[in-house]
VOKOL-639462 format. One line per field, with one value per residue (C-alpha): x, y, z; residue number from 1; residue in one letter. Coordinates in pm, whole numbers, plus 50000, padded with zeros to 5 digits. Layout:
c1 [X; ...] .
c2 [Y; ...] .
c3 [Z; ...] .
num [NUM; ...] .
residuo [A; ...] .
END
This chain:
c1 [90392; 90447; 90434; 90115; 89929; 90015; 89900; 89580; 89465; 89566; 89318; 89083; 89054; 89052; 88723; 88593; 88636; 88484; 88168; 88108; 88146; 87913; 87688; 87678; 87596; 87319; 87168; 87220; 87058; 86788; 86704; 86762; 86732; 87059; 87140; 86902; 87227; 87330; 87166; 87315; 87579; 87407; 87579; 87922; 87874; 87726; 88060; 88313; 88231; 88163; 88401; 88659; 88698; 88598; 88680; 89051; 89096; 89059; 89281; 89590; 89529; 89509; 89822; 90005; 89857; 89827; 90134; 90418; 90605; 90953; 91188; 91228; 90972; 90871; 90491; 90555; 90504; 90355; 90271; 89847; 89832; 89957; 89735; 89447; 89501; 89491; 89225; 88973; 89086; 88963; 88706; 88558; 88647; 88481; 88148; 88121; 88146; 87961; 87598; 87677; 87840; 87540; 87819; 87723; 87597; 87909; 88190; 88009; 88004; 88373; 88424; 88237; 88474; 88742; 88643; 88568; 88953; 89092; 88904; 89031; 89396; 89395; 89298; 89531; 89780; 89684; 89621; 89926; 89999; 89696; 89818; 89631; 89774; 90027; 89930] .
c2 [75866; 75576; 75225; 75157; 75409; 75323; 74995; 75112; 75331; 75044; 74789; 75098; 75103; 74756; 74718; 75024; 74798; 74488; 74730; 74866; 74522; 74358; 74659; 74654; 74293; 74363; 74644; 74443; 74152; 74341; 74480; 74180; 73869; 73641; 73529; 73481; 73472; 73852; 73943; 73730; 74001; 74257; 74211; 74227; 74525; 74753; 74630; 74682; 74995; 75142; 74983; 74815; 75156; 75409; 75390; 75209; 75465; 75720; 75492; 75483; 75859; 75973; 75773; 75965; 76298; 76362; 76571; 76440; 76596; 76486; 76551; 76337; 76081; 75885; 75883; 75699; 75296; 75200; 74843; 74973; 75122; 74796; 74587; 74829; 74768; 74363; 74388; 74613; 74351; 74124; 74215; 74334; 74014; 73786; 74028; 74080; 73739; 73555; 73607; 73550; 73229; 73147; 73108; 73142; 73455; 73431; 73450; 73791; 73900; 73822; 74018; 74327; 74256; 74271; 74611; 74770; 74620; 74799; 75167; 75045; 75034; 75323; 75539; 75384; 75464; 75863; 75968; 76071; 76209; 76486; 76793; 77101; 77438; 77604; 77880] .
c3 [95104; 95377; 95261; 95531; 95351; 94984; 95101; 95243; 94972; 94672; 94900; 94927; 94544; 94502; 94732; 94499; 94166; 94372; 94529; 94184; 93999; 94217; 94237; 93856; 93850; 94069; 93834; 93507; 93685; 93780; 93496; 93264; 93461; 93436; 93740; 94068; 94311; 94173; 94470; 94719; 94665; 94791; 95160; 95014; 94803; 95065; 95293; 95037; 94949; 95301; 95512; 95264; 95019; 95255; 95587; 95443; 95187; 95507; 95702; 95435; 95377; 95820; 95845; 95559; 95644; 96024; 96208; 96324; 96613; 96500; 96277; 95948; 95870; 96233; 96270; 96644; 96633; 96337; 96506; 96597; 96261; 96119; 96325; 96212; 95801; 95892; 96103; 95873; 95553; 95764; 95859; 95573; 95402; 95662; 95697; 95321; 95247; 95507; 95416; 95045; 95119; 95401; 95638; 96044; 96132; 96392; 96120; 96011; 96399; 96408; 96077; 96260; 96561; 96387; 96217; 96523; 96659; 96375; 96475; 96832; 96717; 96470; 96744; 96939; 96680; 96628; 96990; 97066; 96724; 96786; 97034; 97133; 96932; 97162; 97331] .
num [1; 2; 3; 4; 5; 6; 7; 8; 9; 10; 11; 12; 13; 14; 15; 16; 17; 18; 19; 20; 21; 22; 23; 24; 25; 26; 27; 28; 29; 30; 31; 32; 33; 34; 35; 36; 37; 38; 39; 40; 41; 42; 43; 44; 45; 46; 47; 48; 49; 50; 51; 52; 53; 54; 55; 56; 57; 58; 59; 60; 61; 62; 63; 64; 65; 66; 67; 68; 69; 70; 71; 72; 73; 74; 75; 76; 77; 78; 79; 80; 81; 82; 83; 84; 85; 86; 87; 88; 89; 90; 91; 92; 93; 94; 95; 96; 97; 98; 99; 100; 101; 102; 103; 104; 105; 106; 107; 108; 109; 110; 111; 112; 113; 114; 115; 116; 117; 118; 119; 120; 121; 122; 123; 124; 125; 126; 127; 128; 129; 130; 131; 132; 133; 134; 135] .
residuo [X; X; X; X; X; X; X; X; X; X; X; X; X; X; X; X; X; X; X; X; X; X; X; X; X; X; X; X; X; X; X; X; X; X; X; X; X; X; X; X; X; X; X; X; X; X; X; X; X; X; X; X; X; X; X; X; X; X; X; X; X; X; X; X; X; X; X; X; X; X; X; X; X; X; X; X; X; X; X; X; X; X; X; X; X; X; X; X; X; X; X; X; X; X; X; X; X; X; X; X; X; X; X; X; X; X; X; X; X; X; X; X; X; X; X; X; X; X; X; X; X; X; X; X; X; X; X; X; X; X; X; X; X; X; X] .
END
């Protein structure tokens, strides 16, 4: 398996544990009152967990798995699909985080921007890695 998508999928799984640890904190809150901020992370679990676990863990595993067209391990340049793992961290890092902080509402439209730059580049990246079947 290539390093980019070992990387990927181990960030995948690490939003996972953060989604369901704040999603649990939620639930225990909720039904035993601790904490009132336990839902202040309501923002940050519904972006790990959709963006940071599973649109990465498909990332990491479309890098690994679609064709390549030469011989021995070259999956073409590797600098949009590289570009696409920093920008989705990031993203999902600044959007996750902003509203539970009470940052800007800009810092989470960055965070989106930046998720939507790393679809950009990962596309970028596969295009020319999908061919039609010979005929």
């Amino acid at each position: 398996m290539p390093r980019l998508s070992r990387l990927a999928i181990r960030a995948a799984l690490v939003y996972l544990l953060l989604g369901f640890t704040f999603g649990g904190l939620m639930l225990l809150n909720k039904g035993t009152p601790l904490a009132s901020w336990a839902w202040r992370l309501l923002p940050a679990h519904v972006e790990f967990l959709l963006i940071g676990w599973t649109a990465q863990f498909i990332l990491g595993v479309g890098f690994w798995i679609l064709p390549r067209f030469s011989r021995g391990p070259a999956r073409g340049n590797e600098l949009f699909a590289w570009l696409a793992l920093g920008l989705v961290n990031a993203g999902v890092c600044l959007a996750g985080i902003a509203p539970v902080l009470n940052a800007p509402p800009s810092i989470a439209l960055l965070g989106r921007l930046a998720e939507a730059g790393a679809a950009i580049a990962f596309v970028l990246h596969t295009w020319p890695r999908v061919k039609p079947l010979a005929q």
